[in-house]
N, C-alpha and C positions, 0 to 999 in steps of 0.2 A: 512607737515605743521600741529601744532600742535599747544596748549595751554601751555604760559606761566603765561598765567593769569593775572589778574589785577595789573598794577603798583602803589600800594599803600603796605602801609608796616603793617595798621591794627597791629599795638602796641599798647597792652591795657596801657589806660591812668594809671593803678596802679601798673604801673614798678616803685620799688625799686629806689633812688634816685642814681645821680653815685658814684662812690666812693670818695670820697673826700671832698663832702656834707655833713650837718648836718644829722645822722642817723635819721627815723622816729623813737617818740614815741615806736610802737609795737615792733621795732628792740632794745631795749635797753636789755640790761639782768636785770635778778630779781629774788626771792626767790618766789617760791610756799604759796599758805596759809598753806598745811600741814609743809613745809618746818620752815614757820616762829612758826609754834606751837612749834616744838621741841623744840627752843629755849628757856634757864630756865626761864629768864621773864614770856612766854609763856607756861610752864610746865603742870600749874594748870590751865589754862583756858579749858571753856566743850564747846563743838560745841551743841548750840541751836540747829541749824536749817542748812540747805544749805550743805548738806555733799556733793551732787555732785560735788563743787564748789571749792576742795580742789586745783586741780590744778590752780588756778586762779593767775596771776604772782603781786607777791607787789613790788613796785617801789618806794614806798613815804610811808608817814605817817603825821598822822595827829589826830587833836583834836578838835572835834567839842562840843566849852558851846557857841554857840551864834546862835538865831533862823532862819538868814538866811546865815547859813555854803556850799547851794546848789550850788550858784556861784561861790563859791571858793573849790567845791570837781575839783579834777583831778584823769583821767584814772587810775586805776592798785592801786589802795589808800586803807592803813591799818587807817581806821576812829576809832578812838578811842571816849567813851563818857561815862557821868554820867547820861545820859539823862535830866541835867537840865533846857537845852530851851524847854523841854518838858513835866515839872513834872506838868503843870496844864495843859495839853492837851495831854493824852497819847492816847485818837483815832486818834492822827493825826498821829503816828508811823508806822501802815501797807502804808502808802500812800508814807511816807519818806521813807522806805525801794523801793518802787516801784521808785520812782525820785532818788537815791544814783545809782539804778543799772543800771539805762539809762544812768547815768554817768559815767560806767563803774569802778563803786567801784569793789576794789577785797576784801575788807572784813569790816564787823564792829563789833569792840569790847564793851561792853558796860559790865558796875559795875551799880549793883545794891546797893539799901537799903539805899542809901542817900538822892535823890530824885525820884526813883523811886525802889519801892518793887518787882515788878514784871513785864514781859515784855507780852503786850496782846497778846494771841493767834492769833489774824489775821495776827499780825506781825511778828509771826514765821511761821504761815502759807504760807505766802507771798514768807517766807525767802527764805524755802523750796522747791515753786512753779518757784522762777526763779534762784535756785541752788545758794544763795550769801549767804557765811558763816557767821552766827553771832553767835559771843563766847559771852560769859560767862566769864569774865576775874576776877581771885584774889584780893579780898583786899588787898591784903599786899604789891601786887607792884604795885607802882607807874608808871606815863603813861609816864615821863621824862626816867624812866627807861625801857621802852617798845619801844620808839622812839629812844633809843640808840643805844639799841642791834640789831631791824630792820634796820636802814638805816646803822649802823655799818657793817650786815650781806649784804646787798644791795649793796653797796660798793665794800666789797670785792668781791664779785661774778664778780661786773664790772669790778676792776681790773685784775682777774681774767682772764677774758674773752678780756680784751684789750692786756694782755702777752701773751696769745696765740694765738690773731688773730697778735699779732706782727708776733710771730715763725713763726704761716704760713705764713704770705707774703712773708718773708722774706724767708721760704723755696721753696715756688712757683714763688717770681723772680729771686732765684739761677735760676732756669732751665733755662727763656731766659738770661741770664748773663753767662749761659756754654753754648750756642749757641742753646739749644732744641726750640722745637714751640707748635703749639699746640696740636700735640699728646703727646709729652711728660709731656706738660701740666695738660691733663684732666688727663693722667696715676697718676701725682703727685695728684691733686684734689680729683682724686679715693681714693686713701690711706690715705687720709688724711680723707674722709668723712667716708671710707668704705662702700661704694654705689657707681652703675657705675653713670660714669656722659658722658652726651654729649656735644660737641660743637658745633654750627649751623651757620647758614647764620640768616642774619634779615627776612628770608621769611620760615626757617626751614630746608635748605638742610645740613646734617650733613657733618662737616669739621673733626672734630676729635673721638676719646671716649676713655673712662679709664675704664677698670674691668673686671669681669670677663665674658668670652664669652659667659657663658649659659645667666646669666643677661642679658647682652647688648643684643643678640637676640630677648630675655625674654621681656625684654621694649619693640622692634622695633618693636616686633606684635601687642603692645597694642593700645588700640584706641587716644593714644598720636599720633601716627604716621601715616600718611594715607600708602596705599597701597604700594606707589611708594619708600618709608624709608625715607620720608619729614616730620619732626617737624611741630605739626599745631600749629605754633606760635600765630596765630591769634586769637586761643581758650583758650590763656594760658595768665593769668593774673598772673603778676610778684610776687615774695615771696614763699612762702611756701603756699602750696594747695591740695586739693583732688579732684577727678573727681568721681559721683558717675556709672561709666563705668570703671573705671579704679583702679585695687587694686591696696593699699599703697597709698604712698603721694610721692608730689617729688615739688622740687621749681626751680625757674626760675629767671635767672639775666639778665638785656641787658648788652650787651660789648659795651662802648660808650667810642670813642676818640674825645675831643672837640665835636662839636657836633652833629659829624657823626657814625648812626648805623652800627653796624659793625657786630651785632651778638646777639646770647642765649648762654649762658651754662646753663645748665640743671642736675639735682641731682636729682635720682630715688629712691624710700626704700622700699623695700614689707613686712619688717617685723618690723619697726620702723618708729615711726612719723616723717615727715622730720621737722624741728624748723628753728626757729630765731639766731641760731648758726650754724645753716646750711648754712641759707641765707648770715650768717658774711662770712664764708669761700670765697663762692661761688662769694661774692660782691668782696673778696680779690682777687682771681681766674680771674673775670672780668679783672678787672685794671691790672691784667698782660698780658690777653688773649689781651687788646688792645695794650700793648707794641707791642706784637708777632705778631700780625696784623699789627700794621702800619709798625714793622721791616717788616715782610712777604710781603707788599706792595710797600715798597720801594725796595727789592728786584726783586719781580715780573714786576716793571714798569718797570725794566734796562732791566732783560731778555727777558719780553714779549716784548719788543721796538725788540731787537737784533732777536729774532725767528723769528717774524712777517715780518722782512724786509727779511730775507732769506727766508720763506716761500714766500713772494709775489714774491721775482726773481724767486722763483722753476716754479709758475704757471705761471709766463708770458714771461718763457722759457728763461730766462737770467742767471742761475745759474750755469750755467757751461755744461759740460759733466756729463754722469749716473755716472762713478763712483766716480767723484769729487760729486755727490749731495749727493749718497749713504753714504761715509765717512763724509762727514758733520753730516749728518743727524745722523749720531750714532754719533757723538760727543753730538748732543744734546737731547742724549738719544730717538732718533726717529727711527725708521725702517719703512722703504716706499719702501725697497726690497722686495717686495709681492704681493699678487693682492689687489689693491684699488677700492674704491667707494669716488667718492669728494662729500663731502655732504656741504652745503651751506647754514644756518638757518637767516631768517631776521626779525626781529621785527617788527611786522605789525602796521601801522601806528595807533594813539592811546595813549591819556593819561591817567596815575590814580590820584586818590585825592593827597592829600599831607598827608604823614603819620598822625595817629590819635596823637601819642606821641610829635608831634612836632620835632623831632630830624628830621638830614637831612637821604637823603641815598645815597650810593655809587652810580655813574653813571648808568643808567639804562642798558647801553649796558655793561661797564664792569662787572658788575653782571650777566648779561648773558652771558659773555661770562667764567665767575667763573663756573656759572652752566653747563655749557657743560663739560669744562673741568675736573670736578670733577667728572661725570657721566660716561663721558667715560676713565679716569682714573683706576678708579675701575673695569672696566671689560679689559683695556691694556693700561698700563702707557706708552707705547713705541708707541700710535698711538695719533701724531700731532693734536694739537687743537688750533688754533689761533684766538683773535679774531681784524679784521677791524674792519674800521670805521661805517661803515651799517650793518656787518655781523659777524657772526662766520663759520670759515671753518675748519671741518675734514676729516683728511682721513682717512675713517676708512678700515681695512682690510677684505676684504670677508670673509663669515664664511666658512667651510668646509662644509656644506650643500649645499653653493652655495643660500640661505636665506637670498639675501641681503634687501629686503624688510620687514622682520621679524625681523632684527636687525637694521634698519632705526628707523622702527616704536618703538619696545620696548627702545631702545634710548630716542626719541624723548617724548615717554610717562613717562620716571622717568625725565627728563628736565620739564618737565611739570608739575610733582605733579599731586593731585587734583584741581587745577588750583587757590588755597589759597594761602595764606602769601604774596602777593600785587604782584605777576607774569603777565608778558603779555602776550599776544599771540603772537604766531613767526610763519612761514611758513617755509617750509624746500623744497629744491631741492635737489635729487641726481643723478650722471649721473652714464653713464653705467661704469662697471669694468674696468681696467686698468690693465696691466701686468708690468709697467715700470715706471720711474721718466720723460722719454722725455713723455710721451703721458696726464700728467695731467695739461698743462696748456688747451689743449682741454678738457679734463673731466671739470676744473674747467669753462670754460664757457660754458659746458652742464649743471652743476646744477646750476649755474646762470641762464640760461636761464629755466631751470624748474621750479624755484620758481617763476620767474615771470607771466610766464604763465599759472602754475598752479595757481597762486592767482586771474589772468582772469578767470579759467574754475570752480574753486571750491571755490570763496571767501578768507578769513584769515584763519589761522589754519588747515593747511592739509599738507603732505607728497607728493610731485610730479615728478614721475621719466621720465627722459628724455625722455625714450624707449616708455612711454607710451603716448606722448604727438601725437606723429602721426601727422597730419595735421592742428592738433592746432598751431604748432613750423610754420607751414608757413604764415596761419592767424594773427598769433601775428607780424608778421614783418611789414604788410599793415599798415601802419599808420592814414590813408587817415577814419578817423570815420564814414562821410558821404559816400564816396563811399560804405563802408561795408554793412550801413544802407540802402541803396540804392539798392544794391544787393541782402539784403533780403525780404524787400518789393516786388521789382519785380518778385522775383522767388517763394517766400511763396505768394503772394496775403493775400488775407485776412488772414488766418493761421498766418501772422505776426503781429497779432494786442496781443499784450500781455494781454490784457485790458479783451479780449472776451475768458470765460469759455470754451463757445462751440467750439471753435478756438483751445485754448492750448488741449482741449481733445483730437482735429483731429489730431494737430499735432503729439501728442503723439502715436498714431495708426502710423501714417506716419514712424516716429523711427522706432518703433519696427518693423512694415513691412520692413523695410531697412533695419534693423539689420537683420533679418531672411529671408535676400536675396530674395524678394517676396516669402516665403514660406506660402498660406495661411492657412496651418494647422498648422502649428508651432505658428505663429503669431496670431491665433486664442486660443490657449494652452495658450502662454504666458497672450494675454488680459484680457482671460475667456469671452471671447465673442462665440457665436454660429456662424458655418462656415458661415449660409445665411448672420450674421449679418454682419461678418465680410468683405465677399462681397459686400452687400449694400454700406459700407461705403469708399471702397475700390470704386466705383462706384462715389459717392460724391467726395469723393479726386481727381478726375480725371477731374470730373466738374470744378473745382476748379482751379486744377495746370496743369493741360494737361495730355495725355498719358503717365504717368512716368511706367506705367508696362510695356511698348514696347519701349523706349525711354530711352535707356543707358547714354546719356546725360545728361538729362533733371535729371535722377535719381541722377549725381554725382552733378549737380546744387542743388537740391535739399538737400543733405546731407551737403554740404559745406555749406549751407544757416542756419540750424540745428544747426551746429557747430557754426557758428557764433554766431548764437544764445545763444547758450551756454554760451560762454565767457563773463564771467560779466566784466562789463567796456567798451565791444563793442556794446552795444545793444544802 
């Protein structure tokens, strides 16, 4: 029983709009200010001020002779001027330069020696202080002809850049059009981006990836990923991004069908900026990865229906004879001719928010029962994973070690992540080994019954094997809550008062002397108590609950009483 973590999807609210929607703004393409300088309009123009700010992208243009031009500046804008709302107030210009760049101007050009001779220092000062280019532009050309040749070059770039996000779509929905999914997907995505790309679950658990294998490795170590090789979706706000923990850049799309999450793909770059042409692919990429999903899903809902009903006769022993199960079971790619463990995972009861994005998500159990099967896929695509209506059940095959509890757990713990990207917590039962098909519909109602009662003995989120449940498996049948309660009281006495410090202490002495079969120098080791002390109290306990050092009975009333105790939900 382990951690699937909170059922919330924690989608930053600044995912990329879906495909099909009007692009944002930042997403549009455009020309550089160094880009636009080239241009012969531009030839002769001298950069004042703001050389940082060469890469700054122009989208528009414009011309500002009127003194309130600040409500009608827009983002990414080549401002053109003579400075004449300005020529009897030129200290007001360091202050216009400071309000132009909070508006996200990408540059201004300004002529001189008509209405203004010269441009104040504070105001290249300024320029310079928040990196916004201001030229120096030519007499001789005109600003009709400077808006020409800009939105002329702005233009083509879009078109540009609209014919080859055509190509790609149009090369990335070839793939599910020839039957591929989403491996073959992210492979195309790769080549097209030349960077590896992943694709994930809405919670981060990777379904696919394209590139090269030292890369892909190369990424999975990085603090994008926790431990377990789980995408921290929830740390990654959509677009194009850096992490200052993380070299390169890399950007993020959600896969959205109507208006159910479905996923991330993800573009890595360690040696190139990831961009806004990036994010175009990757948006394209999307809209196909959700074809390949909801095709994948209607796939999966026919087979997983057909598995599931044959797996449920296998464990409730209706499926036939071993080697009618055996030939089945390799038709559907399964092998259960081996030694088994029936493992049995249940979502512990528990809601999360409703995602922050607003989108919807996939049913909470079949997402879990996605995450299993994709975890234990990767380490034997031949070991059965189905999931019910309350549960998911695998058989997993023993290891050669004979470490079935080693391979429960490390399991259970890549199902679980870091317990991020909106996961619940689940509890797992496994029973003992199997050598056959006739003996797991008993295995399967030992790890039913292990997770039940382990979620008695140790709360949500834990691992509970049959073998180990001992006399809890008979406790847990008693129904009767009061008689239980009843029976602890009378045989703990006071010691049953949960409430009382100096009680649960005793008790606790009481255990461990039981555990250590009245040994009182062992039991004194274990406490770190001194032998007299541990006499003393051993002396008090007897006051208390009677002769249990001489009294074989009373000792097993005793421990029964303990263990009751134990069992959360019995007390």
């Amino acid at each position: 029983m382990e951690i699937l973590a909170n059922d919330e999807a924690q989608t930053s609210p600044e995912l990329p709009g879906r495909p099909g929607e009007p692009r944002p703004e930042h997403a549009m393409p455009g020309l550089t200010v160094g880009e636009a300088m080239e241009m012969t309009t531009l030839a002769g123009a001298r950069l004042l001020a703001g050389a940082g700010g060469l890469d700054r992208i122009v989208r528009r243009a414009n011309i500002m002779e009127v003194p309130d031009i600040l409500p009608w500046v827009k983002p990414h804008e080549l401002l053109l001027t003579t400075g004449y709302p300005l020529r009897n107030t030129p200290q007001g210009l360091p202050g216009l330069v400071t309000d132009l760049n909070a508006r996200g101007l990408a540059a201004m050009g300004v002529k001189l020696h008509r209405y203004l001779d010269s441009l104040p220092e504070q105001m290249i000062a300024e320029a310079d202080r928040l990196d916004l280019p201001l030229l120096l532009l030519p007499d001789a050309i005109g600003f009709d002809d400077i808006l020409n040749q800009v939105l002329t070059g702005v233009l083509h770039i879009q078109a540009s850049e609209l014919e080859r996000s055509w190509e790609i779509h149009h090369a990335l929905l070839s793939v599910v059009l020839e039957g591929g999914g989403l491996n073959e997907l992210a492979v195309k995505t790769s080549a097209v981006l030349g960077a590896p790309v992943f694709v994930t679950t809405a919670d981060g658990r990777v379904l696919a990836e394209g590139g090269r294998a030292d890369e892909l490795d190369a990424w999975r170590t990085s603090a994008c990923f926790d431990e377990t090789g789980r995408f921290r979706t929830e740390y990654e706000p959509g677009g194009a991004h850096t992490h200052p923990d993380v070299p390169g850049s890399h950007a993020m799309v959600p896969i959205v069908a109507g208006r159910v999450d479905h996923g991330r793909i993800v573009a890595f770059s360690a040696d190139r900026k990831v961009g806004d042409g990036d994010v175009n692919v990757l948006e394209r990429a999307a809209t196909v990865a959700a074809l390949a999903v909801n095709k994948q899903l209607a796939v999966t809902a026919v087979e997983g229906k057909y598995r599931g009903d044959f797996l449920r006769d296998v464990l409730a022993g209706r499926a036939g004879d071993r080697d009618r199960i055996v030939a089945h079971c390799q038709t559907l790619g399964w092998d259960i001719d081996r030694p088994l463990v029936v493992v049995v995972a249940e979502l512990d009861p528990g809601h999360g928010a409703a995602p922050a994005s607003g989108l919807e998500l996939r049913p909470v159990q079949e997402r879990f029962t996605v995450a299993w099967q994709s975890v234990v896929a990767r380490r034997d695509s031949r070991t059965p994973v189905v999931g019910f209506a309350q549960e998911v059940v695998a058989l997993l095959p023993v290891p050669p070690s004979g470490d079935v509890d080693g391979l429960v757990r490390d399991v259970v713990r890549q199902v679980s992540g870091d317990g991020g990207g909106g996961r619940r917590a689940f509890s797992t039962g496994v029973s003992r080994a199997v050598d056959g098909p006739d003996r797991l519909p008993g295995a399967y109602e030992q790890a039913r019954r292990a997770v039940q009662v382990g979620r008695q003995i140790n709360g949500t989120g834990g691992v509970a094997h049959f073998d180990a449940l001992r006399s809890f498996r008979l406790i847990s049948l008693v129904g009767d809550h009061v008689e239980l309660r009843g029976f602890v009281d009378e045989t703990l006495h006071e010691l049953a008062n949960d409430g009382d410090a100096e009680m649960a202490d005793l008790r606790h002495t009481l255990k461990v002397l039981l555990d250590a079969n009245l040994n009182v120098a062992e039991a004194a080791r274990t406490l770190h108590f001194h032998y007299n002390t541990l006499r003393y109290r051993i002396s008090k306990l007897e006051r208390i609950l009677g002769p249990f050092t001489t009294d074989p009975e009373l000792r097993l009333d005793l421990a029964l009483a303990l263990k009751v105790l134990q069992m959360r939900g019995l007390r």
